[in-house]
N, C-alpha and C positions, 0 to 999 in steps of 0.2 A: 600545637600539639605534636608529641614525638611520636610516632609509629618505628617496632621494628620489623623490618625488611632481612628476610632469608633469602638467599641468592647464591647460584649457582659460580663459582668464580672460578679464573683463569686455570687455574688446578684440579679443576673438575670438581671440585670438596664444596659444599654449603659452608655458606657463611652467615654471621650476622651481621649490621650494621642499622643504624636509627637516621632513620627519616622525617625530616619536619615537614608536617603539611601545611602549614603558613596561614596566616590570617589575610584573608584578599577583602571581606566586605562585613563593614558594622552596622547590624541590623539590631531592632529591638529584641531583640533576646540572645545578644550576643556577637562573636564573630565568627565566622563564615569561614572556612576553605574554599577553594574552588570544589568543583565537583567532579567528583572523579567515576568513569564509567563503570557499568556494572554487569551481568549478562544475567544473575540469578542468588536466589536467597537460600540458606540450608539454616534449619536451626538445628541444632544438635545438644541431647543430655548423654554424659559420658559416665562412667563408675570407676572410681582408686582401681589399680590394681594393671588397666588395661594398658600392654606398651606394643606399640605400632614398630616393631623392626625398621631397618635403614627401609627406606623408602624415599620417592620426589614425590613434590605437590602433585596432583594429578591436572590440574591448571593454576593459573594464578590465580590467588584469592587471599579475602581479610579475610580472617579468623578475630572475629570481636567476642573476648573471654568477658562473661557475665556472673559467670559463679565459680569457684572450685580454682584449684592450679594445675597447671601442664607444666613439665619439664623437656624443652626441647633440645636435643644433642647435634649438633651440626658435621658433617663426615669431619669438617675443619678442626675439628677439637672442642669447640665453645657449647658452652650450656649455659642456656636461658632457661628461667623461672617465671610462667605467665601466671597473670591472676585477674581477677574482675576489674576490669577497666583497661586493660590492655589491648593491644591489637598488632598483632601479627600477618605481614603479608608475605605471604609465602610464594614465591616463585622461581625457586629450584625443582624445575621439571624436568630435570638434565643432571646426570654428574651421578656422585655418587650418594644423596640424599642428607635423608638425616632420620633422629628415632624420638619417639613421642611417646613419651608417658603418661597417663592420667594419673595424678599424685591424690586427687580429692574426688568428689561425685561432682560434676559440675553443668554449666550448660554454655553454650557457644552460639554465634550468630558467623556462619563462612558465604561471604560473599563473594561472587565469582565475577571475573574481569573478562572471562573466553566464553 
């Protein structure tokens, strides 16, 4: 499984880049990542229309898109397009951010790492 990762890079700018969480254990329904820690659960329903100015994460955390699309602008230049099934870990809590659109109505699961 790919995840992409928002991060803070040597130029103070957000970036994007894709992350494999790797397959470690095959069980009867499947394979397994490791496990990765957590501190807390947010679910979240959003509406078209809403855009989050440059802004940082406020901690690290997945963002697991379950309905609707975001469009995310990274200070770096790049813009990603999320959708349901996707997942986002956001951990530029530093720098100069990035800006979030809500493109559709949608809902979200942001899990927290801090």
């Amino acid at each position: 499984m790919i995840i992409t990762k928002l991060y803070t890079g040597d130029d103070g700018k957000s970036h994007f880049t894709n992350v494999e969480c790797g397959h470690e254990t095959l069980r009867q329904l499947g394979w397994y990542s490791k496990k990765f820690s957590s501190s807390g659960i947010i679910f979240r329903d959003f509406e078209p229309g809403l855009i989050y100015e440059m802004h940082n994460a406020p901690q690290p955390q997945y963002i697991i898109y379950l309905e609707g699309e975001v469009e995310v602008t990274a200070s770096g230049g790049e813009t990603k397009r999320f959708k349901p099934g996707d997942v986002l870990f956001a951990t530029d809590t530093t720098g100069e951010g990035h800006i979030s659109k809500m493109l559709t109505k949608g809902r979200s699961v942001i899990v927290t790492t801090q």
